[in-house]
C-alpha positions as CSV (number, residue, x, y, z in Angstrom):
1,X,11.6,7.9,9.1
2,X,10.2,4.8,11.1
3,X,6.9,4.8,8.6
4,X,6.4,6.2,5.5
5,X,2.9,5.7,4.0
6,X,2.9,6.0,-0.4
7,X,-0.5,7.0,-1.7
8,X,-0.5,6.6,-5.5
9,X,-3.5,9.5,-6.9
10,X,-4.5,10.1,-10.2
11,X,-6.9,13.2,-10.7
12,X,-7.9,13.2,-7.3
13,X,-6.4,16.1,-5.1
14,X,-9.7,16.6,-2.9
15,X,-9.4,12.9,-1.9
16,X,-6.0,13.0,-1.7
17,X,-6.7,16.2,0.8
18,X,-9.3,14.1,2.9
19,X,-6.9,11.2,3.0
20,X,-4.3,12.9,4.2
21,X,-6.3,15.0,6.7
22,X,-7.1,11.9,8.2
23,X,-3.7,10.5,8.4
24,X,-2.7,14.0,10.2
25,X,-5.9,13.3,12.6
26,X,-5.0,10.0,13.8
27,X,-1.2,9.3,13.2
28,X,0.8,9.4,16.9
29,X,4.3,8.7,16.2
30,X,6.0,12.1,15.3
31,X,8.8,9.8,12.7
32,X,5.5,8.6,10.5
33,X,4.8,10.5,7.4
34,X,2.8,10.3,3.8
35,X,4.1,11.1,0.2
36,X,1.1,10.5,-2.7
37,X,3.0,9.3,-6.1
38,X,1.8,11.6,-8.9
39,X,2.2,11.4,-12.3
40,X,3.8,14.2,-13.9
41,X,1.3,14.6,-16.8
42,X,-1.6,14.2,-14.0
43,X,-4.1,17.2,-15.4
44,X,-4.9,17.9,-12.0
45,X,-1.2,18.0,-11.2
46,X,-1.4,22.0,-10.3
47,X,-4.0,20.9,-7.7
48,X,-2.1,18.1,-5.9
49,X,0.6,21.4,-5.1
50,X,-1.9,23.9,-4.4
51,X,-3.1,22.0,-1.6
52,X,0.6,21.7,-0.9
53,X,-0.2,18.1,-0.4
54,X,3.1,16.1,0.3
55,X,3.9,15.1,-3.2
56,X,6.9,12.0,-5.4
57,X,6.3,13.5,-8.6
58,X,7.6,11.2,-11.4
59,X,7.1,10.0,-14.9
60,X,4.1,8.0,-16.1
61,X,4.8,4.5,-15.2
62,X,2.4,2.9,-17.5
63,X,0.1,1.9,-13.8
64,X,-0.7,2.3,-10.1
65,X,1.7,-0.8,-9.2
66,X,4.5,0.2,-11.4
67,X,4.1,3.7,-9.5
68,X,4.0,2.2,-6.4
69,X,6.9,0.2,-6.5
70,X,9.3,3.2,-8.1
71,X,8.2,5.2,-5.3
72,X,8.5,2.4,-2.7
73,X,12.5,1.4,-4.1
74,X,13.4,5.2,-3.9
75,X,12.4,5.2,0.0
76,X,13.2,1.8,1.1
77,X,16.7,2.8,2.2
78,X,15.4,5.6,4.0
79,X,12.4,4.1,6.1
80,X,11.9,0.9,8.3
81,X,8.4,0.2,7.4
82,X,6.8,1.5,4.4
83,X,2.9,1.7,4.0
84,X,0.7,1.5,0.6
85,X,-3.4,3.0,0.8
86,X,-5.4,4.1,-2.3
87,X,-6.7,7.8,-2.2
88,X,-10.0,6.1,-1.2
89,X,-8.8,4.9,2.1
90,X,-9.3,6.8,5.6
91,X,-7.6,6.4,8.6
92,X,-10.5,6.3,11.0
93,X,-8.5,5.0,14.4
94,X,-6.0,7.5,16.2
95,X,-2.6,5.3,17.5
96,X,-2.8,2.9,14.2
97,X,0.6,3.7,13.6
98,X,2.3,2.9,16.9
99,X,0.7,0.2,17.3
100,X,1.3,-1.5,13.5
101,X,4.8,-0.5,14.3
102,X,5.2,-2.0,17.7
103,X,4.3,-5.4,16.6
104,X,6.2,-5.3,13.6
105,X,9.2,-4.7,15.7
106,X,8.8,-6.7,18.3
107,X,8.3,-9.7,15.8
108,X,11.2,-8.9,13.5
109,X,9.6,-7.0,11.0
110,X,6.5,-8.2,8.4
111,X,3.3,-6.8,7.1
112,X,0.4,-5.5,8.5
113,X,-3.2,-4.4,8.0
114,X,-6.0,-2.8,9.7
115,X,-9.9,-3.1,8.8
116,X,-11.5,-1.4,5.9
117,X,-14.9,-2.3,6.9
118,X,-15.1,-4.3,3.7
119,X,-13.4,-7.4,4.6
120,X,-14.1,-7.4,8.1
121,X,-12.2,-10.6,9.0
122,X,-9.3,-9.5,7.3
123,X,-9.9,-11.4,4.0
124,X,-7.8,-9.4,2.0
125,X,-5.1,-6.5,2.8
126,X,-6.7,-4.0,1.1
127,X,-3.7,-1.3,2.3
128,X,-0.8,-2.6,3.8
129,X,2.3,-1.9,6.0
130,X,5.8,-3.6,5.8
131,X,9.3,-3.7,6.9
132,X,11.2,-2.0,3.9
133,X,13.7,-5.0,4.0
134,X,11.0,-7.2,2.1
135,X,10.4,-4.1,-0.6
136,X,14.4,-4.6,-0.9
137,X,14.7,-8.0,-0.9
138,X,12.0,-8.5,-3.8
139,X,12.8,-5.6,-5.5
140,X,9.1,-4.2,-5.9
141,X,6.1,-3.5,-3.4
142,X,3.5,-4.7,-5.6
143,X,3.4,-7.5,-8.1
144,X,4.7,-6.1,-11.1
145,X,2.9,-8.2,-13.5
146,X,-0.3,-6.9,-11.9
147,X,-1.5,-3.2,-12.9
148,X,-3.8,-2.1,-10.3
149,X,-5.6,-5.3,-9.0
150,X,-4.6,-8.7,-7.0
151,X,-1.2,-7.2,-5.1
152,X,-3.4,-8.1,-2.2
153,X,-3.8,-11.1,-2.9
154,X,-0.2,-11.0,-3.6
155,X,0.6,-9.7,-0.2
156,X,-1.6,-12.2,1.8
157,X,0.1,-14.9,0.3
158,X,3.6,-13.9,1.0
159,X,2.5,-12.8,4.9
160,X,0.7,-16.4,5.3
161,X,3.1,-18.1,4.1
162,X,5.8,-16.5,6.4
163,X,3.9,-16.3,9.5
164,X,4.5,-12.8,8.9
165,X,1.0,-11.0,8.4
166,X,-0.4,-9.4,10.7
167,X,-4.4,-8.2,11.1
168,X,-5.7,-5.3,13.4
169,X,-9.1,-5.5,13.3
170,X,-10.0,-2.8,15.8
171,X,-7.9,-0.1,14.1
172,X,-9.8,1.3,11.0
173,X,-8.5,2.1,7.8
174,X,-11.4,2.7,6.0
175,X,-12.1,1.7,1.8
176,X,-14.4,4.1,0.5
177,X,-14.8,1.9,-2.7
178,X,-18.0,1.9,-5.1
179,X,-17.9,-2.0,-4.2
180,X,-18.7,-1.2,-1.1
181,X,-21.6,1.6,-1.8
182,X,-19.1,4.2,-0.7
183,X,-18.3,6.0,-4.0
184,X,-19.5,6.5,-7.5
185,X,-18.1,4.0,-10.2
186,X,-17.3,7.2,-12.2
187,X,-14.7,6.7,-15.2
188,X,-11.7,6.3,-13.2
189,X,-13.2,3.5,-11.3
190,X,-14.8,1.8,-14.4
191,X,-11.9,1.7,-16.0
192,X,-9.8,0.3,-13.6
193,X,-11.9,-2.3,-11.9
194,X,-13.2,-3.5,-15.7
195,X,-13.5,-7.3,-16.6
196,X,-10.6,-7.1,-18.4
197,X,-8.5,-5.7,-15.5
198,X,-9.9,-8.2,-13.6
199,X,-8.8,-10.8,-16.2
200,X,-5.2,-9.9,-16.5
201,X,-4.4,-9.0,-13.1
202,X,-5.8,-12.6,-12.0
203,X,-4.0,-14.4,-14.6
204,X,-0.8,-12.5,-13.5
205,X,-1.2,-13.5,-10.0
206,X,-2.5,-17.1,-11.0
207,X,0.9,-17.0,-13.2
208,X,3.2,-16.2,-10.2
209,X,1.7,-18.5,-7.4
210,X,2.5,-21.1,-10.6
211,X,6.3,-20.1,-11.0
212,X,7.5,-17.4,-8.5
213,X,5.5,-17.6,-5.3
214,X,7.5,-20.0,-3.3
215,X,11.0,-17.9,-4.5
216,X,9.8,-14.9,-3.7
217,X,8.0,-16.4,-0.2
218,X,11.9,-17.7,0.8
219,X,13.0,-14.1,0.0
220,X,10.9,-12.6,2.3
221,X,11.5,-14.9,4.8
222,X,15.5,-14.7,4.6
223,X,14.8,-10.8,4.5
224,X,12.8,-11.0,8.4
225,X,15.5,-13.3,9.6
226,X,18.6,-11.0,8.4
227,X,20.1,-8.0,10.4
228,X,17.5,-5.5,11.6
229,X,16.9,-2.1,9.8
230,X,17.5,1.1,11.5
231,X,14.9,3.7,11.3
């Protein structure tokens, strides 16, 4: 696989569906696929197969991050770039993938981003593409110490401070968030967009630009410099 794009979904197999009917829609490289990361004990588990939805089917990992990054170690050998939306995102721009993929390559790997119409100038990587050799050379995709929020804050710093990042703003990847008057703050949502989440997640992050950000910048940056990956 040259891309591999890792959807965590919780309860949410009909926008898991449109999600990944719109990665089928405008995806051009034949080597780029999609796996969503579902919990085992996911009530709407029997859904998620009948729609024979590409499916990493593991344990609950106590969070979307701590999902993430399970699913993004157990692929990182096997892809050179590996990709993170939410079930809320759409792919709304056909060729996104060959062309996140052709600068990647042709500047020795990093991250990269397109526009989800919420932060416009590219703000915040609200989904985000990258050479698996960072995933490795970290040893997680997201934060860790964050649950569901800040990782893009996370991942901004680490492409900034690499020269590394890289923002698409014509290619579309779409955040149908309530935040953004696209979606209902229904349970789900409330829950995990609650001060409190809010709280923690920024004190984590706050925590690690404090003690680990400038390690973990030098990581990625020795990871970009050392020996290509195949795909």
């Amino acid at each position: 696989m040259n891309l591999l794009v890792l959807c965590p979904s919780r309860s949410r197999p009909w926008g898991a569906l449109d999600a990944y009917q719109s990665f089928l829609s405008t995806k051009e490289r034949h080597d780029t696929s999609m796996v969503f990361v579902v919990d085992e004990d996911d009530d709407k588990l029997g859904s998620y197969k009948h729609l024979e939805l590409p499916l990493y089917i593991l344990p609950p990992q106590g969070g979307m991050v701590a999902a993430l990054n399970t699913a993004a170690l157990h692929y990182a050998d096997d892809a050179q770039y590996i990709g993170f939306i939410g079930d809320d995102h759409r792919f709304r721009t056909p060729g996104w993938d060959a062309a996140f993929t052709r600068a990647l390559d042709a500047n020795g790997g990093g991250l990269a981003y397109g526009n989800d119409l919420f932060w416009p100038q590219g703000q915040i990587p609200t989904q985000i593409f990258m050479s698996s050799s960072i995933i490795r050379a970290l040893g997680w995709m997201g934060l860790p110490s964050c649950k569901h929020l800040y990782i893009d804050n996370v991942w901004k710093v680490l492409g900034d401070s690499t020269d590394s990042l890289f923002y698409f703003p014509r290619y579309v990847i779409e955040h149908l968030h309530p935040a953004a008057g696209k979606a209902e703050w229904d349970a789900q949502y409330l829950r995990l967009n609650s001060e409190e989440r809010y709280a923690a997640d920024r004190a984590a992050f706050e925590a690690w630009m404090a003690t680990q950000a400038s390690e973990d910048c030098e990581r990625v940056r020795s990871a970009l410099t050392g020996p290509s990956v195949a795909g």
